[in-house]
SEBA-82789 format. One record per residue: x, y, z of N, C-alpha, C, O, CB in turn. Coordinates in steps of 0.001 Angstrom, whole numbers, padded with zeros to 6 digits. Glycine has a CB too. Example, Ala and Ser with C-alpha at 12.3 -4.5 7.8 and 13.67 -1.06 7.14 Angstrom:
<rs>
+---------+---------+---------+---------+---------+---------+---------+---------+---------+---------+---------+---------+---------+---------+---------+
:    n.c1 :    n.c2 :    n.c3 :   ca.c1 :   ca.c2 :   ca.c3 :    c.c1 :    c.c2 :    c.c3 :    o.c1 :    o.c2 :    o.c3 :   cb.c1 :   cb.c2 :   cb.c3 :
+---------+---------+---------+---------+---------+---------+---------+---------+---------+---------+---------+---------+---------+---------+---------+
:  013190 : -005690 :  007800 :  012300 : -004500 :  007800 :  013200 : -003300 :  007800 :  014236 : -003319 :  008465 :  011308 : -004473 :  009046 :
:  012850 : -002250 :  007080 :  013670 : -001060 :  007140 :  012900 :  000030 :  007870 :  013409 :  001138 :  008039 :  014084 : -000598 :  005725 :
+---------+---------+---------+---------+---------+---------+---------+---------+---------+---------+---------+---------+---------+---------+---------+
</rs>
This chain:
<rs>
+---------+---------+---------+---------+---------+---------+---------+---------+---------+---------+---------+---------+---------+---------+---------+
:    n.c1 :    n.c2 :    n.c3 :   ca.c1 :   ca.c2 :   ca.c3 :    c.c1 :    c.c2 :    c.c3 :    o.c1 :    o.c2 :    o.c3 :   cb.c1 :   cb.c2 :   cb.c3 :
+---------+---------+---------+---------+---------+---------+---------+---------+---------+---------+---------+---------+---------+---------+---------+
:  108154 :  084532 :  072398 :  108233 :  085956 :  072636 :  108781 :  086189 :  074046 :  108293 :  085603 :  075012 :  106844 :  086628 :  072454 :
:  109617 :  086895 :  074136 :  110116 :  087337 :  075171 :  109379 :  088300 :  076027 :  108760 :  089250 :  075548 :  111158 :  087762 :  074826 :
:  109459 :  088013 :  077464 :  108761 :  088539 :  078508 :  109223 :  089696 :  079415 :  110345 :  089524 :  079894 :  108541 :  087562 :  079223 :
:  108520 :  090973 :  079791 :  109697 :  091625 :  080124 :  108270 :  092012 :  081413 :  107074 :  091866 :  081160 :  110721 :  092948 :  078808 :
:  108742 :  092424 :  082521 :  107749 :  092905 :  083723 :  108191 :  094224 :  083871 :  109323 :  094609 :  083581 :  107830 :  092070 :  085213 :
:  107180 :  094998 :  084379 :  107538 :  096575 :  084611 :  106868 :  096608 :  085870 :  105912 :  095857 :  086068 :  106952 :  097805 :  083439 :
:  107365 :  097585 :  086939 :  107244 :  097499 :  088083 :  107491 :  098913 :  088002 :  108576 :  099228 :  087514 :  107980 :  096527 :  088864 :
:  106525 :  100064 :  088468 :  105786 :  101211 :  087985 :  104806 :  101672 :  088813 :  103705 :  101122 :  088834 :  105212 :  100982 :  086807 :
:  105188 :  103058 :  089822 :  104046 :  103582 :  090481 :  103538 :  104403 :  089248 :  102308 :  104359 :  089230 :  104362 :  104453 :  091914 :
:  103982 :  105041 :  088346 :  104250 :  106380 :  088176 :  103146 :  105790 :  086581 :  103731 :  105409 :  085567 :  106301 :  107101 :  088173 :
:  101558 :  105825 :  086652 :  101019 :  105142 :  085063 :  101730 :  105577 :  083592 :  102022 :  104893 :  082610 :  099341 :  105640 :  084809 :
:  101886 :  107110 :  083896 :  102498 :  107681 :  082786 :  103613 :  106838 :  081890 :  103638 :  106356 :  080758 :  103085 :  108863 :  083312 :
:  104620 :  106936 :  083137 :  105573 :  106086 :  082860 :  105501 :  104897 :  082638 :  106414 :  104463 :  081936 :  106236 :  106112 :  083518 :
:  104423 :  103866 :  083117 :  104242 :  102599 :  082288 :  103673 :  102761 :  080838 :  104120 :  101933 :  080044 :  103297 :  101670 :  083039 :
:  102956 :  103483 :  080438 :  102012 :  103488 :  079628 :  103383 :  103569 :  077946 :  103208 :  103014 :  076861 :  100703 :  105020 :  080125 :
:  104717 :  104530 :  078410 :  105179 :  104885 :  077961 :  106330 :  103850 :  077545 :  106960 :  103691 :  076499 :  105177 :  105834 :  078448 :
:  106345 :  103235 :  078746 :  107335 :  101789 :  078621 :  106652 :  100636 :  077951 :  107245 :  100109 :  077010 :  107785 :  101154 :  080152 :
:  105465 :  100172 :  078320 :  104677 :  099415 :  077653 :  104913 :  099729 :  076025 :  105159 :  098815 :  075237 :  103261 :  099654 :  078194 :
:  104809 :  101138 :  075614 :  105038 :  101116 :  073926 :  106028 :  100806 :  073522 :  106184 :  100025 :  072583 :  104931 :  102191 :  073215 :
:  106952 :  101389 :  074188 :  108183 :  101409 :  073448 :  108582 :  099843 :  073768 :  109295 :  099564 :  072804 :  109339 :  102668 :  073981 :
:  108532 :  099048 :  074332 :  108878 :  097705 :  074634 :  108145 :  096667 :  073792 :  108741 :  095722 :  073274 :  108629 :  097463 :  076045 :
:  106517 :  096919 :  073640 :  105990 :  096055 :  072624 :  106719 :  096399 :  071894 :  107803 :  095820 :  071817 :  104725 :  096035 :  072181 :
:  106447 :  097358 :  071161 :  107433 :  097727 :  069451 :  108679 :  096964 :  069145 :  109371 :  096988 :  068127 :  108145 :  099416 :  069351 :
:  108813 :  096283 :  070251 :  110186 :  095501 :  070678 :  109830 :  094238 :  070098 :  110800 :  093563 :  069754 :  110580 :  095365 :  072407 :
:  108598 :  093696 :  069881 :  107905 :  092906 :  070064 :  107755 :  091943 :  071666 :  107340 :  090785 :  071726 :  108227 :  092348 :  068982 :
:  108136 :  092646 :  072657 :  108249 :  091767 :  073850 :  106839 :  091860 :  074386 :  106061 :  092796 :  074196 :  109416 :  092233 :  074955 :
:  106582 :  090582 :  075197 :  104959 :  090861 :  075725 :  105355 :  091419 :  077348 :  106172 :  090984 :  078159 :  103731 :  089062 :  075740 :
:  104466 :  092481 :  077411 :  105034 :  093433 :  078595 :  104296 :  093059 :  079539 :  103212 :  093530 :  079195 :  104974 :  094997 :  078472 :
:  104092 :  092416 :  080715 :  102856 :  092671 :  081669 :  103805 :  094112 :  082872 :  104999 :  094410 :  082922 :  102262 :  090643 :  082739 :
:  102685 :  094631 :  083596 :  102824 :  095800 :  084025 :  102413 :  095957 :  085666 :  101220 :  095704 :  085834 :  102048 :  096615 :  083090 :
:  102938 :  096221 :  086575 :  102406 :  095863 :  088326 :  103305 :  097438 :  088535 :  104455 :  097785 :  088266 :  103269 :  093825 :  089508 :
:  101736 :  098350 :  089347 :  101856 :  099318 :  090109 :  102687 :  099592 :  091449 :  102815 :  100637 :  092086 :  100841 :  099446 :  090267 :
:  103180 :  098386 :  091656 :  103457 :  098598 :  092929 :  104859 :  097171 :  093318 :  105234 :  096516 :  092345 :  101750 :  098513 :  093846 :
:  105279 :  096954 :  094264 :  106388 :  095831 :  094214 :  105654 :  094601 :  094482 :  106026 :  093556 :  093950 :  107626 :  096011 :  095316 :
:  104247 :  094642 :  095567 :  103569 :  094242 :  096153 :  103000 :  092810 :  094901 :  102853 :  091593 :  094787 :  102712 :  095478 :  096729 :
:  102871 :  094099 :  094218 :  101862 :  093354 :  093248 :  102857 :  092646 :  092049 :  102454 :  091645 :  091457 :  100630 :  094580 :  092498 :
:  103733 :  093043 :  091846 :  104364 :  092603 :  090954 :  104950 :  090784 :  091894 :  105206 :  089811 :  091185 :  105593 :  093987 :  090458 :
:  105028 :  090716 :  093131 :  105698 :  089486 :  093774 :  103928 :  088688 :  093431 :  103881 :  087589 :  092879 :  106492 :  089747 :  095904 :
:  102931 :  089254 :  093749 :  101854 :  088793 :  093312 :  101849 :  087601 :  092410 :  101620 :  086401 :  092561 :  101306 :  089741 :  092806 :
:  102303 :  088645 :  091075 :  102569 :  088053 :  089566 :  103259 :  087115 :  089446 :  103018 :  086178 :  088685 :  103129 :  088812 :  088682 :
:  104521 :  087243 :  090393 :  105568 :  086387 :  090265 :  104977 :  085005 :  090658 :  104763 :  084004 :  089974 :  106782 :  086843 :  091118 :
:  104814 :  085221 :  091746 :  103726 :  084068 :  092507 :  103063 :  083316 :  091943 :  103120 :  082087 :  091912 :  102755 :  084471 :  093213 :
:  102221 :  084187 :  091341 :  101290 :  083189 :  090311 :  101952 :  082435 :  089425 :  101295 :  081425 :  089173 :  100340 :  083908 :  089410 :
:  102963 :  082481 :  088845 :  103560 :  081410 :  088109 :  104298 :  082658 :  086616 :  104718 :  082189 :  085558 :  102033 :  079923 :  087602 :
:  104287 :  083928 :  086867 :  105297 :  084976 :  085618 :  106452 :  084338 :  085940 :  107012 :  084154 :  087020 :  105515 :  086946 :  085814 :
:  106722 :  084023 :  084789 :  108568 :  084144 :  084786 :  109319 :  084992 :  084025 :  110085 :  084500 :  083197 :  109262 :  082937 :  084336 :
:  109234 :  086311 :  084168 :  109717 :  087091 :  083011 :  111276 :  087191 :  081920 :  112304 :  087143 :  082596 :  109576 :  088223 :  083625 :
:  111417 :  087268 :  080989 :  112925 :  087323 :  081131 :  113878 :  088674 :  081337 :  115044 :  088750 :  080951 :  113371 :  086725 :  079943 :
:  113206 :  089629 :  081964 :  113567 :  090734 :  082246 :  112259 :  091534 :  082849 :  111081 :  091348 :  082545 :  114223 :  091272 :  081069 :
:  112907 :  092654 :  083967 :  112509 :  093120 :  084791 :  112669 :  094446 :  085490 :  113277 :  094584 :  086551 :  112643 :  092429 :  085232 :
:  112046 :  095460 :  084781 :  112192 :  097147 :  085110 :  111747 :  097458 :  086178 :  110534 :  097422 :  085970 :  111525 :  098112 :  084257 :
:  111895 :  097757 :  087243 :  111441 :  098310 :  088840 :  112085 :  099997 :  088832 :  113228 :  100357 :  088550 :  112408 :  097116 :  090406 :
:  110886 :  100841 :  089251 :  111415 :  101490 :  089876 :  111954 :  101863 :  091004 :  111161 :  101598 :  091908 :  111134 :  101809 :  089709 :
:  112996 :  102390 :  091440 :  113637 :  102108 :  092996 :  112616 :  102839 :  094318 :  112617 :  102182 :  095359 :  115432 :  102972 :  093060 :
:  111922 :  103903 :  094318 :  110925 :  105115 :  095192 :  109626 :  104111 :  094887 :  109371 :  104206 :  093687 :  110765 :  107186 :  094353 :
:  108744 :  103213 :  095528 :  107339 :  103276 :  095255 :  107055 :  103221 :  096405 :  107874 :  102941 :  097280 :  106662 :  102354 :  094422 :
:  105477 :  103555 :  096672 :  105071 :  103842 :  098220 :  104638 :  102063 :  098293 :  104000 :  101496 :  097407 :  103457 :  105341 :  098566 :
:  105237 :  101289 :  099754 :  104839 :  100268 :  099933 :  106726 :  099736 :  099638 :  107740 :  100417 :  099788 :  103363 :  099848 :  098950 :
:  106593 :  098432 :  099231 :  107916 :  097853 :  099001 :  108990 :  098677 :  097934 :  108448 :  098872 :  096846 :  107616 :  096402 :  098449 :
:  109991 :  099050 :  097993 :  110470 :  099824 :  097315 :  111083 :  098663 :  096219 :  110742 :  097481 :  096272 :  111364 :  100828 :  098124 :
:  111848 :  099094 :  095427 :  112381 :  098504 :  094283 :  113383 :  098041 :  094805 :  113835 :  097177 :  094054 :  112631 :  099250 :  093150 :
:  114389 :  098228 :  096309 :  115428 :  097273 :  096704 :  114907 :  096075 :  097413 :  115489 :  095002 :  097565 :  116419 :  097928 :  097561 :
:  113479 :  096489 :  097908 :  113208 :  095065 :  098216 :  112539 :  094034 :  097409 :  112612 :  092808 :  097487 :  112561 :  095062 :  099220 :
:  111995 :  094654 :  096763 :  111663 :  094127 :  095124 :  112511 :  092864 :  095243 :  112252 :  091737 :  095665 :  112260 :  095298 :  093625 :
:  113717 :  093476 :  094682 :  114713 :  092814 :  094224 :  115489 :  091524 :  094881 :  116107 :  090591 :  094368 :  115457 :  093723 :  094058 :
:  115177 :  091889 :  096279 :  116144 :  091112 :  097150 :  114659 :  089814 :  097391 :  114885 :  088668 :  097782 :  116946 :  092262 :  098919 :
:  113363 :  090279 :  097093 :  112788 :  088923 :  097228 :  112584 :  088817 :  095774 :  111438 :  088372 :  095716 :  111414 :  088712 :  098215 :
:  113005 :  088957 :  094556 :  112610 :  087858 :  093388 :  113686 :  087049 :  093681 :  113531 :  085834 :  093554 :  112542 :  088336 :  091690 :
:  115379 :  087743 :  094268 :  116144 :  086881 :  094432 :  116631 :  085902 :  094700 :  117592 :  085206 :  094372 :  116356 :  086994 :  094573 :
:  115139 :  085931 :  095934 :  115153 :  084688 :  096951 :  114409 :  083389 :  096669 :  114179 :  082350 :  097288 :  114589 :  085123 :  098231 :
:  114004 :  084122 :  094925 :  112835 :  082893 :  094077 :  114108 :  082281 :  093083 :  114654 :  082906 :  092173 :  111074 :  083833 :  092805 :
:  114436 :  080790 :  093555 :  115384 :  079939 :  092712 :  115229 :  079875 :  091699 :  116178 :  079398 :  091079 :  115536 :  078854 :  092893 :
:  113756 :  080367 :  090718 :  113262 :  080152 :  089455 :  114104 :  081653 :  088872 :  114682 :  081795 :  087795 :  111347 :  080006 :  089379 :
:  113966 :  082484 :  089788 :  114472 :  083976 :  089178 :  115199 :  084427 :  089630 :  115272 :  085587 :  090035 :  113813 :  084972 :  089087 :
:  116079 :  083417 :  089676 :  117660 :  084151 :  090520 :  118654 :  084649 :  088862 :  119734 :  085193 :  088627 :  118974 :  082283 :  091863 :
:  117950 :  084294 :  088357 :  118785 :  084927 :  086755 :  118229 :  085663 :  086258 :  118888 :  085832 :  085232 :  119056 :  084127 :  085550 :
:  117309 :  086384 :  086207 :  116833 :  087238 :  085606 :  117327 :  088117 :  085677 :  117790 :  088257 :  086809 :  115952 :  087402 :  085717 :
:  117581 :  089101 :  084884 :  118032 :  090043 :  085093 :  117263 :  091547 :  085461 :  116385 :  091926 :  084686 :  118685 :  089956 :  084196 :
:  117507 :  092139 :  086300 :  116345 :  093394 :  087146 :  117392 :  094721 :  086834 :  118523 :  094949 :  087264 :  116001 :  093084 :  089459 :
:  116513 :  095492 :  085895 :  117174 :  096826 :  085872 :  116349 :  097964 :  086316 :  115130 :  097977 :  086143 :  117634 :  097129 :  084539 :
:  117230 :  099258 :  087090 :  115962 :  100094 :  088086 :  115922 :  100909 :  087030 :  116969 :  100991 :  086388 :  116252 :  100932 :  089805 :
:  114636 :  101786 :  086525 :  114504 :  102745 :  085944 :  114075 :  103786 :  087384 :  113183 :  103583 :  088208 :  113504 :  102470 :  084676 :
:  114751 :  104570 :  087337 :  114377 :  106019 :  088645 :  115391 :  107377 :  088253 :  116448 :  107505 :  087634 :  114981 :  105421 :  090752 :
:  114661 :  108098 :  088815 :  115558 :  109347 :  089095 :  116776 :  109564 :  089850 :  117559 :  110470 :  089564 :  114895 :  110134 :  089619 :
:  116923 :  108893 :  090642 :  118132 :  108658 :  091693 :  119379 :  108507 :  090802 :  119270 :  108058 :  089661 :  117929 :  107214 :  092706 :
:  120304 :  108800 :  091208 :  121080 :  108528 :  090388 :  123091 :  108463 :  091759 :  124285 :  108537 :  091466 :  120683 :  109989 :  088891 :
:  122235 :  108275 :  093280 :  123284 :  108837 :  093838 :  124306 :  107001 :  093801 :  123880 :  105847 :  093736 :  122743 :  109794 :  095633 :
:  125441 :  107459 :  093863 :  126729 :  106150 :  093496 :  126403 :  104698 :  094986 :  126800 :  103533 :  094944 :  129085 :  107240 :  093820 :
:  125535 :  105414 :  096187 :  125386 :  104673 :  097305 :  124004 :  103875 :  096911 :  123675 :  103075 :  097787 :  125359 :  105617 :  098681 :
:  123255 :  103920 :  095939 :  121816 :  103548 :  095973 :  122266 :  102615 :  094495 :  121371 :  102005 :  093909 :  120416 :  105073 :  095910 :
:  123053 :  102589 :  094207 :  123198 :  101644 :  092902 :  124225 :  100699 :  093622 :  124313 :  099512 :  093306 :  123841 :  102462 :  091286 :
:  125071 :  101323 :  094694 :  125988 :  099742 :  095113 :  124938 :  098728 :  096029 :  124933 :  097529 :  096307 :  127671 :  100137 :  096365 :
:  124248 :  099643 :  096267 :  122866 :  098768 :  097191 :  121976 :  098031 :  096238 :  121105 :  097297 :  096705 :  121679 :  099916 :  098092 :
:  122062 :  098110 :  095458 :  120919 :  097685 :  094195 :  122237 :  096694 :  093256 :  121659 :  095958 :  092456 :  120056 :  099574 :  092998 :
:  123361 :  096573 :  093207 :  124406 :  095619 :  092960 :  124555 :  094387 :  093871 :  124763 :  093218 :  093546 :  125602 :  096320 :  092995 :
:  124369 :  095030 :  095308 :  124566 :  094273 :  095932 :  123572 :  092896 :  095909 :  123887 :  091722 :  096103 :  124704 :  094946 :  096896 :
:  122167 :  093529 :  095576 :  121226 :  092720 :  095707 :  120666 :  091846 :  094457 :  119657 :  091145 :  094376 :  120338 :  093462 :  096243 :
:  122082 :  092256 :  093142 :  122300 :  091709 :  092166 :  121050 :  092217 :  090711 :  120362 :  091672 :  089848 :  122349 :  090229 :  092732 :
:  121322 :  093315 :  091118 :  120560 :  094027 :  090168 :  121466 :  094381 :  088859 :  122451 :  095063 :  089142 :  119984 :  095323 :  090869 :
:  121351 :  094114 :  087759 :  122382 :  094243 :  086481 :  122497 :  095867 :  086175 :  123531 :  096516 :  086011 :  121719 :  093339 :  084954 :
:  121201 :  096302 :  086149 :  121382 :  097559 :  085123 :  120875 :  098907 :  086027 :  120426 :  098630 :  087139 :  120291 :  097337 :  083537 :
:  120905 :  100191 :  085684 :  120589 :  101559 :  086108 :  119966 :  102347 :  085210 :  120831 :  102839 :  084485 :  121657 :  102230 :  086483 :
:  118906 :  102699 :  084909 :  118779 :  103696 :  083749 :  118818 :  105308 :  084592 :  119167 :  105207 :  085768 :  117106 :  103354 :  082776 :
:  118628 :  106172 :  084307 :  117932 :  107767 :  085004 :  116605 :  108104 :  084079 :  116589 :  108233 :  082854 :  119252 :  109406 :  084804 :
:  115649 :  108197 :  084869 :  114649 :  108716 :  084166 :  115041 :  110362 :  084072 :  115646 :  110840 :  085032 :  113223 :  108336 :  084895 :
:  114678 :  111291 :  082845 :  114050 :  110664 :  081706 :  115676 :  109900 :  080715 :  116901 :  109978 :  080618 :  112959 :  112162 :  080722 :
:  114809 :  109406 :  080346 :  115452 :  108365 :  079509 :  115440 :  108136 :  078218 :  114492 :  107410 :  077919 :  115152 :  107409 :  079824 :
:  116137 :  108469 :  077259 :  115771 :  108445 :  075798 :  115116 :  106621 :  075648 :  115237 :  105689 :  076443 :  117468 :  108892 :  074669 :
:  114380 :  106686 :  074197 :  113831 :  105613 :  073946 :  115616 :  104929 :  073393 :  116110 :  104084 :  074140 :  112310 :  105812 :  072767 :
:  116111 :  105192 :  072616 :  117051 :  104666 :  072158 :  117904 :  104233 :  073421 :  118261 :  103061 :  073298 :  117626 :  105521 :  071190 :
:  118251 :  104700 :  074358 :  119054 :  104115 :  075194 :  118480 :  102680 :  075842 :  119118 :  101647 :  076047 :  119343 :  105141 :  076186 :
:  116924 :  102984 :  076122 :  116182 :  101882 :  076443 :  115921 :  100441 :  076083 :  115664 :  099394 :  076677 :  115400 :  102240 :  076364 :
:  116204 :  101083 :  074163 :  116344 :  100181 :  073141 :  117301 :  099412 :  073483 :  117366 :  098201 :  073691 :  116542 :  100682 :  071935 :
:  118190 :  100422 :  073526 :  119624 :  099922 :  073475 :  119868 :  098454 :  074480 :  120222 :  097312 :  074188 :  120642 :  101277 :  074058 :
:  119364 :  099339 :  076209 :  120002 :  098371 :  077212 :  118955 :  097026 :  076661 :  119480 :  095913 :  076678 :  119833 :  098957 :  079171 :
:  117710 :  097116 :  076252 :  116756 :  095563 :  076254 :  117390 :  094459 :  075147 :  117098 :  093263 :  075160 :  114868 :  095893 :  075665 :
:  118229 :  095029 :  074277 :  118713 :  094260 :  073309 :  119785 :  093562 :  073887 :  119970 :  092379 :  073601 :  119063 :  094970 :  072162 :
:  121001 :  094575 :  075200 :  121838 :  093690 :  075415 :  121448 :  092505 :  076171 :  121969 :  091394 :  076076 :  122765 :  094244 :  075908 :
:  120218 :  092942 :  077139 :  119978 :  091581 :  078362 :  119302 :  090925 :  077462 :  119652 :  089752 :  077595 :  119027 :  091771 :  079987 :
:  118514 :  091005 :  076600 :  117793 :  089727 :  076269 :  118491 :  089294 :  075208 :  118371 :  088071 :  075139 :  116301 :  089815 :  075954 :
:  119344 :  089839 :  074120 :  120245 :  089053 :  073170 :  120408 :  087327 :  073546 :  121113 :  086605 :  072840 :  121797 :  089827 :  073260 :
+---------+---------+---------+---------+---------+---------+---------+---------+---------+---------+---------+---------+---------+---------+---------+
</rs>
């Protein structure tokens, strides 16, 4: 079964990703914060995909990113931001740091569908 991490101040919004992603059949684990999600990582998660939002209070979702990067085990994974942001300077910053994907919250389920089928295919 495929592993997917969500990285989520916002519970609503996990609670909401968590469904629609099991239904996926993927096993979801879920971290409030960036903090906690490097936690996870730490402990030995290797997910095969990875939703961050970019705004959380504490490590934001670009630094998220730039330290799973710096983990040789998860330099492939692929990290897509789910956020509201949507400005063209905050996604070349989030490329840069080799982030694959962008969603905009809100976000249809089908599009969601959509992007988890292409990264984990």
């Amino acid at each position: 079964m495929k592993k997917v991490l969500i990285v989520e101040d916002c519970p609503s919004t996990t609670m909401i990703l968590t469904g629609l992603l099991q239904r996926q059949s993927l096993d979801v684990t879920a971290a409030e914060s960036g903090e906690a999600a490097m936690a996870l990582l730490h402990d030995g998660l290797v997910p095969d995909l990875i939703f961050t939002d970019l705004n959380m209070d504490g490590m934001t979702g670009l630094e998220l990113t730039q330290q799973v990067r710096a983990m040789p085990a998860l330099k492939s994974v692929p990290i897509l931001f789910l956020t509201a942001e949507s400005k063209d300077e905050i996604k070349q910053q989030a490329r840069a740091y080799h982030a694959q994907g962008w969603l905009v919250k809100p976000f249809s389920a089908d599009k969601l569908v959509a992007v988890v089928e292409k990264f984990l295919a």
